[in-house]
Backbone as ProteinMPNN parsed JSONL, in Angstrom:
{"seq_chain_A": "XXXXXXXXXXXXXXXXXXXXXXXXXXXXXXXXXXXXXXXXXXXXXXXXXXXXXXXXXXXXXXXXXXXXXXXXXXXXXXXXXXXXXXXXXXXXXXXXXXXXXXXXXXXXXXXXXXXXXXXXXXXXXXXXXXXXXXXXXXXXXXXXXXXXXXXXXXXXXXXXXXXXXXXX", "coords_chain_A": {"N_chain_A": [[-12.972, 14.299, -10.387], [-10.414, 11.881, -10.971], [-10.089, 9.267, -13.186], [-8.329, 6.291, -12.25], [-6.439, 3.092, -11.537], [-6.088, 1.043, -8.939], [-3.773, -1.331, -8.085], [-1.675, -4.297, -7.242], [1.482, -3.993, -7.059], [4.402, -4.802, -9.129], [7.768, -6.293, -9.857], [8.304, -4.829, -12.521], [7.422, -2.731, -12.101], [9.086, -1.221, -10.409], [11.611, 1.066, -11.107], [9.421, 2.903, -11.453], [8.424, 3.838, -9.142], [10.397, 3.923, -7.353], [11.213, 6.519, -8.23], [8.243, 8.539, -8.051], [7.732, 8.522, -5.066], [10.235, 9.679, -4.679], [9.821, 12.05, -5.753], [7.7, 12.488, -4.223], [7.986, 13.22, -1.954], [9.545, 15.375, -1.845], [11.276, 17.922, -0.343], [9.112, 18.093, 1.525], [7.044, 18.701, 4.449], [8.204, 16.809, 6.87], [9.96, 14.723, 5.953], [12.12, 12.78, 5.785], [13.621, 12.085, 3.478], [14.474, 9.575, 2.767], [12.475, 7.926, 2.227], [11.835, 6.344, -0.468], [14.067, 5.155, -0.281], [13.596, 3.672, 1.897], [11.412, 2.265, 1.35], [12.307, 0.304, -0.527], [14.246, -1.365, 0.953], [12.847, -2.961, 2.81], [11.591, -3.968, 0.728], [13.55, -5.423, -0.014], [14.348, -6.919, 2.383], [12.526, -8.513, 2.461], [9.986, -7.6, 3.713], [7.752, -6.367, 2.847], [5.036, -6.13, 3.187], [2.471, -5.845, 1.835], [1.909, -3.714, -1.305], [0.513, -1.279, -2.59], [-0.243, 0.252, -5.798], [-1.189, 3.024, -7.137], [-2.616, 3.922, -10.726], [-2.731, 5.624, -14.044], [-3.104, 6.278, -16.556], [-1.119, 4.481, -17.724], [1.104, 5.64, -15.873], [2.419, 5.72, -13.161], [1.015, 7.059, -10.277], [0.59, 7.19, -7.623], [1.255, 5.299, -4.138], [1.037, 2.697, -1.812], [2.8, 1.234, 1.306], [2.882, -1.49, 3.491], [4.172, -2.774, 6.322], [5.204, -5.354, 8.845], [4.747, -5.111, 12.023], [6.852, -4.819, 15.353], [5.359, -5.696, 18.939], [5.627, -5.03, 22.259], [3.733, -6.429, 23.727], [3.699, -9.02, 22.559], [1.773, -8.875, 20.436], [0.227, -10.426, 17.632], [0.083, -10.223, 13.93], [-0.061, -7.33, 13.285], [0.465, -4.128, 12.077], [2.146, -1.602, 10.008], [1.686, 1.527, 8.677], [2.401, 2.559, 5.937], [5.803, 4.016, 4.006], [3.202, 6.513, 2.232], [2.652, 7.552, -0.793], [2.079, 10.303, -2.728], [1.984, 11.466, -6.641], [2.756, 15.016, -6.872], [1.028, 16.225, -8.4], [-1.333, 14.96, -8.323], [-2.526, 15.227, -5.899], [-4.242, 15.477, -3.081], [-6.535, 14.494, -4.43], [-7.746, 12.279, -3.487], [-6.605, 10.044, -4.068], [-4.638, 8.794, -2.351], [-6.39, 8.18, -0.506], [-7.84, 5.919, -1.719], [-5.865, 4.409, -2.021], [-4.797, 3.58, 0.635], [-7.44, 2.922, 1.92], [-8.121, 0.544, -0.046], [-5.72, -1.074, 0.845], [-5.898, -1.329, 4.044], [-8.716, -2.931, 3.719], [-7.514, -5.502, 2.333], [-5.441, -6.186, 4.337], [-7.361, -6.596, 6.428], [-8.958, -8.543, 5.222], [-6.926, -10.317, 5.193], [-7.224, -11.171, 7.778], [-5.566, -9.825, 9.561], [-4.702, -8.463, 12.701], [-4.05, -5.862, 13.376], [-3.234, -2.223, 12.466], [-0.759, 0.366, 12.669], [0.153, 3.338, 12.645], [2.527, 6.515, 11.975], [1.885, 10.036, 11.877], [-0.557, 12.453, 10.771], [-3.045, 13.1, 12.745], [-5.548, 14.617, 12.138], [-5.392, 13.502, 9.693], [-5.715, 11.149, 9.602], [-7.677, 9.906, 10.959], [-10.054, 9.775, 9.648], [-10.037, 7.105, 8.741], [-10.532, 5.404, 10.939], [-8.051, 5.162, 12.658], [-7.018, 6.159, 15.796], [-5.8, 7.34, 18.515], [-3.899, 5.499, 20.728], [-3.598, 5.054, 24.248], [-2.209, 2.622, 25.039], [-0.325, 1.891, 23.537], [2.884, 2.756, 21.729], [5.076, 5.123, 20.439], [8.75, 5.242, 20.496], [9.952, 8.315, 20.607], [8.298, 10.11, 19.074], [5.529, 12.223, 18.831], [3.142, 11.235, 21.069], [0.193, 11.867, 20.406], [0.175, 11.676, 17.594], [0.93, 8.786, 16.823], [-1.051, 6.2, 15.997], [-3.337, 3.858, 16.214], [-5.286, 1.214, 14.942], [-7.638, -1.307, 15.304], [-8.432, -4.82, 14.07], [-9.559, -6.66, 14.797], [-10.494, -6.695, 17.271], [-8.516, -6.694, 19.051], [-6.357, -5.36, 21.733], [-3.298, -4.493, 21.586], [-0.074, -4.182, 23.747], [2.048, -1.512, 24.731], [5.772, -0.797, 23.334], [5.925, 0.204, 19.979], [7.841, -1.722, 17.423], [9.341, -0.775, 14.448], [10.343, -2.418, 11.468], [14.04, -2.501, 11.027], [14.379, -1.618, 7.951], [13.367, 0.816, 8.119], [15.4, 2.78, 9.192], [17.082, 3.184, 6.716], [19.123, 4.952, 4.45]], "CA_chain_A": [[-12.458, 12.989, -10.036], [-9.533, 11.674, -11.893], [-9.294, 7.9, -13.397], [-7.233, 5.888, -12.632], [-6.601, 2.016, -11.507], [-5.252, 0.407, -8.472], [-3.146, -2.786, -8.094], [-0.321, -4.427, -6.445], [3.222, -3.176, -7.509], [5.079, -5.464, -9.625], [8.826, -5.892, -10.161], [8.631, -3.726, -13.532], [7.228, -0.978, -11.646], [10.009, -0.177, -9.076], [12.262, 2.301, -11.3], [8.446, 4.341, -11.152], [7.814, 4.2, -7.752], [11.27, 4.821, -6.769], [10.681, 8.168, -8.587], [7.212, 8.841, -7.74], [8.311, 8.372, -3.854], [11.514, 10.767, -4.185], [9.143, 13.183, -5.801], [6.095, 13.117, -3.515], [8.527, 13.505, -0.551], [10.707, 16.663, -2.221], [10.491, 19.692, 0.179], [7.854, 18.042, 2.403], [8.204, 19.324, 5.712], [8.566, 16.041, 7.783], [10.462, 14.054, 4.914], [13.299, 12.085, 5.427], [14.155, 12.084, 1.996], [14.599, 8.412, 2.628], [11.191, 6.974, 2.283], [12.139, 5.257, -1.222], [15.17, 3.945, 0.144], [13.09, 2.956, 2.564], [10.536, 0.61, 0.772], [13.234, -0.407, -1.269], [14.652, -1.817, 2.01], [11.869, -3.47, 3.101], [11.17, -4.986, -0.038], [15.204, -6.436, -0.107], [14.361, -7.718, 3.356], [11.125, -9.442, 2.177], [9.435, -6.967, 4.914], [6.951, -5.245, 2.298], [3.824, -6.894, 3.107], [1.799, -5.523, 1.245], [2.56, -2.718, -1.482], [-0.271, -1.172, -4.043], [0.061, 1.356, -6.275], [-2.517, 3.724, -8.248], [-2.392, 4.288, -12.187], [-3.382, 6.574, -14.73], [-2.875, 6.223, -18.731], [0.567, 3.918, -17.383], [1.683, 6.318, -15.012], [1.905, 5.841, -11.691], [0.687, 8.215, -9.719], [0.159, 6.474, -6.207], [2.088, 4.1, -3.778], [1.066, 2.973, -0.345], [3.44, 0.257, 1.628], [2.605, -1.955, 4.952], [5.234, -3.852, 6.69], [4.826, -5.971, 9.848], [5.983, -4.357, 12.952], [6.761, -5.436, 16.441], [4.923, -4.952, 19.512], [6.269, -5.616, 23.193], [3.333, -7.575, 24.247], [3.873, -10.328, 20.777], [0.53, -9.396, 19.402], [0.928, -11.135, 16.099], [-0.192, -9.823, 12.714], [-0.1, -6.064, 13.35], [0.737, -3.81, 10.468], [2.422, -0.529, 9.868], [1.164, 1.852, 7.658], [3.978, 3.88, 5.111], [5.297, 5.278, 3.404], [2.296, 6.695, 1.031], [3.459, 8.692, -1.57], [1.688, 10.554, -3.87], [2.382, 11.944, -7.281], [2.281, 16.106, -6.791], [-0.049, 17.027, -9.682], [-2.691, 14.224, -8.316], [-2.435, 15.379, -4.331], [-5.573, 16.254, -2.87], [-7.547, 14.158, -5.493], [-8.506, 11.328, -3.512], [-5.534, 9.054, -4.952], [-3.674, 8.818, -1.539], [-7.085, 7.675, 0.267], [-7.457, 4.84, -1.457], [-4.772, 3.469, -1.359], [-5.009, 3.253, 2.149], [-8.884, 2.189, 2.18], [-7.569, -0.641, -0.42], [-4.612, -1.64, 1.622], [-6.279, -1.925, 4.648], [-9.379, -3.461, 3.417], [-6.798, -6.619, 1.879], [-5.213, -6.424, 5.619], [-8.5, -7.121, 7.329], [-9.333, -9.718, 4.846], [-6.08, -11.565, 5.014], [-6.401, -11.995, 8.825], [-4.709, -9.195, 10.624], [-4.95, -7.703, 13.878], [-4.571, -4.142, 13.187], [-2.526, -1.566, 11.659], [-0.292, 1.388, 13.197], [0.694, 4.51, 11.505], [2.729, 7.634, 12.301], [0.996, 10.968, 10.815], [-1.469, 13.653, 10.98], [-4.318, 12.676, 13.306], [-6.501, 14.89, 11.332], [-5.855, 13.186, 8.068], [-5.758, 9.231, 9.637], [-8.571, 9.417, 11.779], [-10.936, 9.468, 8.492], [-9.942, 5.488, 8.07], [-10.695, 4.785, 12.054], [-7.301, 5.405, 13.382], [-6.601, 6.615, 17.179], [-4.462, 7.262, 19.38], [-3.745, 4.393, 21.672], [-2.117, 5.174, 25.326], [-1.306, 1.407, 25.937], [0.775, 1.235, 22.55], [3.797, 3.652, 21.855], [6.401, 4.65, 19.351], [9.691, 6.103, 20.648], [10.494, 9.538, 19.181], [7.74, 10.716, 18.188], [4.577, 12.737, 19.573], [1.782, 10.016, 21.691], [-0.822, 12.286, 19.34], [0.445, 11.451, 15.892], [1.095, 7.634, 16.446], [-2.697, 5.477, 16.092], [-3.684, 2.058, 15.603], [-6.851, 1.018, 14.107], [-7.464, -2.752, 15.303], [-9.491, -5.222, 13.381], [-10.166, -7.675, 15.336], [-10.833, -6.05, 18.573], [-7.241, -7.41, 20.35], [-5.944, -4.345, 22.263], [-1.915, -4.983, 22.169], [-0.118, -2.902, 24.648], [3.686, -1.68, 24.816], [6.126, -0.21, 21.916], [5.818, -0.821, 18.741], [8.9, -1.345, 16.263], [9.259, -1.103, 12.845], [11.776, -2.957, 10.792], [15.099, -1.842, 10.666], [14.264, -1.019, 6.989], [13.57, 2.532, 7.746], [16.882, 3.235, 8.945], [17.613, 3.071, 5.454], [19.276, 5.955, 4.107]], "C_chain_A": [[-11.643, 12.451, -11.213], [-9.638, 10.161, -11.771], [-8.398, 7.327, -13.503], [-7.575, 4.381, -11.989], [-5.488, 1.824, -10.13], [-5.379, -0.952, -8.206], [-1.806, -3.308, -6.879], [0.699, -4.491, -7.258], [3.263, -4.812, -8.074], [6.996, -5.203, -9.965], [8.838, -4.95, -11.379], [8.392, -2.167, -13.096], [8.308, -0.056, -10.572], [10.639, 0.618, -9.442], [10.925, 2.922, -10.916], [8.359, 4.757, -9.891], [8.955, 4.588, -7.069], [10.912, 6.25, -7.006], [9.895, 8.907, -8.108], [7.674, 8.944, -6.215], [9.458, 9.634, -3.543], [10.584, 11.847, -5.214], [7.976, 13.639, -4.685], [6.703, 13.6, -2.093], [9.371, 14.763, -0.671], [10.079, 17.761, -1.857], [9.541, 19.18, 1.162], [8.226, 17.837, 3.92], [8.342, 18.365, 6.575], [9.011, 15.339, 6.982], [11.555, 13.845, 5.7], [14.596, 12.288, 4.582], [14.856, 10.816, 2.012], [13.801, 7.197, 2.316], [11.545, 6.301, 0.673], [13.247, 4.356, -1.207], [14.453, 2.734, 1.058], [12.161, 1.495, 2.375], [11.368, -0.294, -0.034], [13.791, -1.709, -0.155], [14.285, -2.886, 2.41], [11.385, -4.561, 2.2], [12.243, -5.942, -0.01], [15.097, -7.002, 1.38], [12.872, -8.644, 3.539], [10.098, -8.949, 3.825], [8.062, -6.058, 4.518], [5.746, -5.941, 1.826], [3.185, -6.853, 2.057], [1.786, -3.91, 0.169], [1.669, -2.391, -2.556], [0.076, 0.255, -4.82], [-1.235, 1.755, -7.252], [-1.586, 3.986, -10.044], [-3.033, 4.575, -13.165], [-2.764, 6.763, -16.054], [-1.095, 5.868, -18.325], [1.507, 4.666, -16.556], [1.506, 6.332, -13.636], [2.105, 6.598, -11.05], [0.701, 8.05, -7.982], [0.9, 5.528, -5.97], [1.647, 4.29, -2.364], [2.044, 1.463, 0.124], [3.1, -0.007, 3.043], [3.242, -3.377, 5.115], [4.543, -4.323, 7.677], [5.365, -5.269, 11.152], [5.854, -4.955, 14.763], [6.276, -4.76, 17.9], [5.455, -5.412, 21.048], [5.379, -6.723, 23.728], [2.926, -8.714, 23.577], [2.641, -10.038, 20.471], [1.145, -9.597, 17.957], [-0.296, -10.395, 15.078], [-0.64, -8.608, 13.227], [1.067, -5.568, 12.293], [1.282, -2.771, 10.788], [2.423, -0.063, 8.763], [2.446, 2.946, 6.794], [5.295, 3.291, 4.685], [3.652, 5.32, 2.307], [2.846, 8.309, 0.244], [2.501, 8.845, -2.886], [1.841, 11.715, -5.156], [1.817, 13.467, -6.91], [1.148, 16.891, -7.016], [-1.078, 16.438, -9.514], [-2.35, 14.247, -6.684], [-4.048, 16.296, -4.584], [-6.968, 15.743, -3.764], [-7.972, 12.336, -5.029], [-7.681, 10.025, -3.71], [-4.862, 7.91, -3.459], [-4.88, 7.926, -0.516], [-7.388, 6.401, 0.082], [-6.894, 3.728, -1.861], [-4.797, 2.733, -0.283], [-5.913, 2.127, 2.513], [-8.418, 0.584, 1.448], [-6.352, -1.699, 0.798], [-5.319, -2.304, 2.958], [-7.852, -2.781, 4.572], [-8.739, -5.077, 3.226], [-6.097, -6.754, 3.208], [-6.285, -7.699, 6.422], [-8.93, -8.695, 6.985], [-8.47, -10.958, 4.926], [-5.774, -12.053, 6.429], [-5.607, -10.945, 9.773], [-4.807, -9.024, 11.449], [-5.156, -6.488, 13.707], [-3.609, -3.678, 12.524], [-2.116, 0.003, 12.316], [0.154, 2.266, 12.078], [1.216, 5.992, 12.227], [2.421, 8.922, 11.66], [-0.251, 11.586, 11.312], [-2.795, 13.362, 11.347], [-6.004, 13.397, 12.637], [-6.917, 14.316, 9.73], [-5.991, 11.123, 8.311], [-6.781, 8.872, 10.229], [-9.981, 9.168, 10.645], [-11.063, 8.004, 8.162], [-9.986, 4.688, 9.756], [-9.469, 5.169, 12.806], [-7.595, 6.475, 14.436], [-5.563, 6.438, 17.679], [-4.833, 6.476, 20.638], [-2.771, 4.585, 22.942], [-1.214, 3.987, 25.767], [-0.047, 1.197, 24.412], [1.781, 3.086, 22.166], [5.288, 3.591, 20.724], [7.547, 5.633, 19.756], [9.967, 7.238, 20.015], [9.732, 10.431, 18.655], [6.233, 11.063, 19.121], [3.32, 11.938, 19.854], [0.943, 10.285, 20.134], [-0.88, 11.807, 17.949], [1.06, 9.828, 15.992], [-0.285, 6.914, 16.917], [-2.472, 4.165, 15.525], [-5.367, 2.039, 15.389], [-6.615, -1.1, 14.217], [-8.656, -3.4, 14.513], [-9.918, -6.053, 13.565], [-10.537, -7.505, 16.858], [-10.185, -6.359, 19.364], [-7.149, -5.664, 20.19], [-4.429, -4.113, 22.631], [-1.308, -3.834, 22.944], [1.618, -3.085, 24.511], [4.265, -0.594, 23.962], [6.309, -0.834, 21.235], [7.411, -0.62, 18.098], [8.628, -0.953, 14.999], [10.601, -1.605, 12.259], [12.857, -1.487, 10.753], [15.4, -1.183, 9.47], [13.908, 0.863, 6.738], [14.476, 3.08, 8.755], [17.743, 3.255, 8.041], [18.131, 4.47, 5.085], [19.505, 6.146, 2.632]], "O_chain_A": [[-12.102, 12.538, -12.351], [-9.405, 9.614, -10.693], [-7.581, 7.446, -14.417], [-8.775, 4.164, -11.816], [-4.345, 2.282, -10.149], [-6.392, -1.644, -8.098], [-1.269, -2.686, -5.963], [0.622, -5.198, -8.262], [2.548, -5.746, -7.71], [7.437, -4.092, -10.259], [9.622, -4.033, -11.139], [8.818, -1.064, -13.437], [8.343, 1.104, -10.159], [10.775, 1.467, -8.561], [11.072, 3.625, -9.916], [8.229, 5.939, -9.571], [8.837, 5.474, -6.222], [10.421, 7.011, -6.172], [10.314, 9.968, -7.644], [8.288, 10.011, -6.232], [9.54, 10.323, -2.526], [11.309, 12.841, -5.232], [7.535, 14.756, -4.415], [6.053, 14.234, -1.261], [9.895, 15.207, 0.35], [9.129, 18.402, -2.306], [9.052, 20.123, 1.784], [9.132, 17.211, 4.469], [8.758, 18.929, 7.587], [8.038, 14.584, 6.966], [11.97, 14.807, 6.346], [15.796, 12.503, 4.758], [15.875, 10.779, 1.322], [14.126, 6.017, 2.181], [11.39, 5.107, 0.93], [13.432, 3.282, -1.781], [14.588, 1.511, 1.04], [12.148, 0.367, 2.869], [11.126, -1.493, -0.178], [13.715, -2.889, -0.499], [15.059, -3.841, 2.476], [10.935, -5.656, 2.537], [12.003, -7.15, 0.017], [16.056, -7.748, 1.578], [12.391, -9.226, 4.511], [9.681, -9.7, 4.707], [7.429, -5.332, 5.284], [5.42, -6.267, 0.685], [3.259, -7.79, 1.262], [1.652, -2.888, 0.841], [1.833, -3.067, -3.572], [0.65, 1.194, -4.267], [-1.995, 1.022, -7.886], [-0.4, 4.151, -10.329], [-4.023, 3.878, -13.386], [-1.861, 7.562, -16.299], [-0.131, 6.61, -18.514], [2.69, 4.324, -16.546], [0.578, 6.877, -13.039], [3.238, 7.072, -10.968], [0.854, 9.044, -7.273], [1.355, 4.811, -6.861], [1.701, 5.341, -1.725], [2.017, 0.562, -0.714], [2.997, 0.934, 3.83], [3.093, -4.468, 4.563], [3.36, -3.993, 7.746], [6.538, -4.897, 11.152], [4.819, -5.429, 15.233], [6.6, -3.604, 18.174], [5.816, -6.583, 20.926], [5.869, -7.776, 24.138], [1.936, -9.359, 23.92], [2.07, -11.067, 20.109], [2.128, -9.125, 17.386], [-1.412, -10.09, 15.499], [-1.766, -8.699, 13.717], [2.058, -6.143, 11.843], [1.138, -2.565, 11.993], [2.901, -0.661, 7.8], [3.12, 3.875, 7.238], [5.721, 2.192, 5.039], [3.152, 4.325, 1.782], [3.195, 9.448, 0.556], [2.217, 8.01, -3.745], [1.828, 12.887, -4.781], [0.619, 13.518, -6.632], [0.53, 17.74, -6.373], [-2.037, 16.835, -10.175], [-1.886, 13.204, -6.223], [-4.621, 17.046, -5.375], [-8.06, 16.308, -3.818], [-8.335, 11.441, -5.792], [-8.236, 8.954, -3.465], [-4.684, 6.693, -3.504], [-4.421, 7.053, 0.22], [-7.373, 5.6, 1.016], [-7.241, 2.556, -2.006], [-4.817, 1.504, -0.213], [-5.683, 1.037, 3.037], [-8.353, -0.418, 2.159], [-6.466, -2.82, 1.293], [-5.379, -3.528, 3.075], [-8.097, -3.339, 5.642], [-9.324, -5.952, 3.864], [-6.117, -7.974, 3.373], [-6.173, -8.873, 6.776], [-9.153, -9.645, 7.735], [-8.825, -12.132, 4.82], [-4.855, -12.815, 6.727], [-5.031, -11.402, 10.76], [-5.62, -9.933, 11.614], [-6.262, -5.964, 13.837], [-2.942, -4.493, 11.887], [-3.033, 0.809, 12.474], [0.436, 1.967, 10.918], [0.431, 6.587, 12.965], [2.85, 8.857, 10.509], [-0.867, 11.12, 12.271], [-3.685, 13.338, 10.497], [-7.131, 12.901, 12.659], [-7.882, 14.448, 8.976], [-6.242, 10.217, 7.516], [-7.071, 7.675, 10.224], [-10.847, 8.35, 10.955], [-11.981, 7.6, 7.448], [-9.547, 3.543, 9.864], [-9.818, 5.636, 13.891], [-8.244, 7.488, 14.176], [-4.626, 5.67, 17.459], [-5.781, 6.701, 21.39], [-1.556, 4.393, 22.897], [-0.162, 3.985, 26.406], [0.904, 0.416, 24.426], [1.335, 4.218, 22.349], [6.08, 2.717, 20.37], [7.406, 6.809, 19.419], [10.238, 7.184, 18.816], [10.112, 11.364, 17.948], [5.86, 10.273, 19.989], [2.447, 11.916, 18.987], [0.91, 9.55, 19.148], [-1.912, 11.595, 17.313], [1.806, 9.604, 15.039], [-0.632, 7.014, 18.094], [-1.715, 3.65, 14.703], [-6.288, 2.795, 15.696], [-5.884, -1.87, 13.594], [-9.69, -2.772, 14.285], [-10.721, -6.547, 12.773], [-10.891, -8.506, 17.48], [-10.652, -6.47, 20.497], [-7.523, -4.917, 19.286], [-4.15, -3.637, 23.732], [-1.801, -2.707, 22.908], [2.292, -4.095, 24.31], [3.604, 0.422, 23.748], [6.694, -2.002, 21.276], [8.064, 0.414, 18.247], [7.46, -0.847, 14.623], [11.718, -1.204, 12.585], [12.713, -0.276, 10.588], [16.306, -0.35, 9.437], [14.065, 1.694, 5.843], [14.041, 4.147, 9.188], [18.955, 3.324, 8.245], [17.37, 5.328, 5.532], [19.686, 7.275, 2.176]]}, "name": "protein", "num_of_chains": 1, "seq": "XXXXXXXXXXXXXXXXXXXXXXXXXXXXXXXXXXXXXXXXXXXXXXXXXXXXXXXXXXXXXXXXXXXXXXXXXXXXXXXXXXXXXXXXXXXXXXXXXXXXXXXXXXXXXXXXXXXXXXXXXXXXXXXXXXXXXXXXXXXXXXXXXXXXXXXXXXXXXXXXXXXXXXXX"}
């Protein structure tokens, strides 16, 4: 188990996390290779709810980001989970989880509804996520898009996500 510290991002930290972000995504086989444009985006459209990052002897190693996203039938305060990006050399060590567990823990507490995420049903269902047939994300396989609600509303429809990840 590796030490380290997480927090919420600060303006001094965004050259790292740009970096950290266009490294943890280099070569990875569903990448973009836009996901730090992307939070960048998000943050320049005051869309980056919530944004923490892990750190280890001043290095950050960890970044998870959760915007707001829209659903057809207006449930209000629903979340979307991503990007999470984590440094190479600290993958697989636990770094990337929580993040998450943090993130949505400060969700729950501030009031949300729930939290959607596109991604590997074997690695999201560890934090409650499912797959939901009444909610839906264009584009992309039923299986690998889940919500995890936290207040037990059930919103139904498709979801958006900011225009921020059409960022290139």
């Amino acid at each position: 188990m590796i030490a380290y510290a997480l927090r919420t991002e600060t303006p001094s930290d965004l050259p790292a996390i740009r970096a950290l972000i266009s490294e943890a995504f280099a070569g990875a086989e569903h990448s973009s290779g836009t996901e730090a444009a992307i939070v960048d985006a998000l943050r320049a459209r005051a869309e980056l709810s919530l944004a923490l990052l892990a750190e280890q002897g001043g290095r950050v190693i960890g970044h998870v980001a959760f915007s707001p996203v829209v659903i057809d039938d207006g449930a209000a305060g629903w979340y979307g989970l991503g990007p999470v990006a984590v440094a190479p050399d600290r993958q697989g060590a636990g770094v990337g989880a929580a993040l998450i567990e943090a993130g949505l823990a400060r969700l729950r507490q501030a009031g949300a509804g729930g939290c959607v995420v596109l991604g590997d049903p074997g690695y999201y269902a560890r934090f409650g996520f499912a797959h939901d047939a009444a909610l839906r994300y264009e584009g992309a396989p039923a299986e690998y898009f889940m919500a995890l609600t936290f207040d037990g509303s059930h919103p139904q429809g498709a979801v958006r996500y900011s225009v921020a990840f059409d960022a290139s």
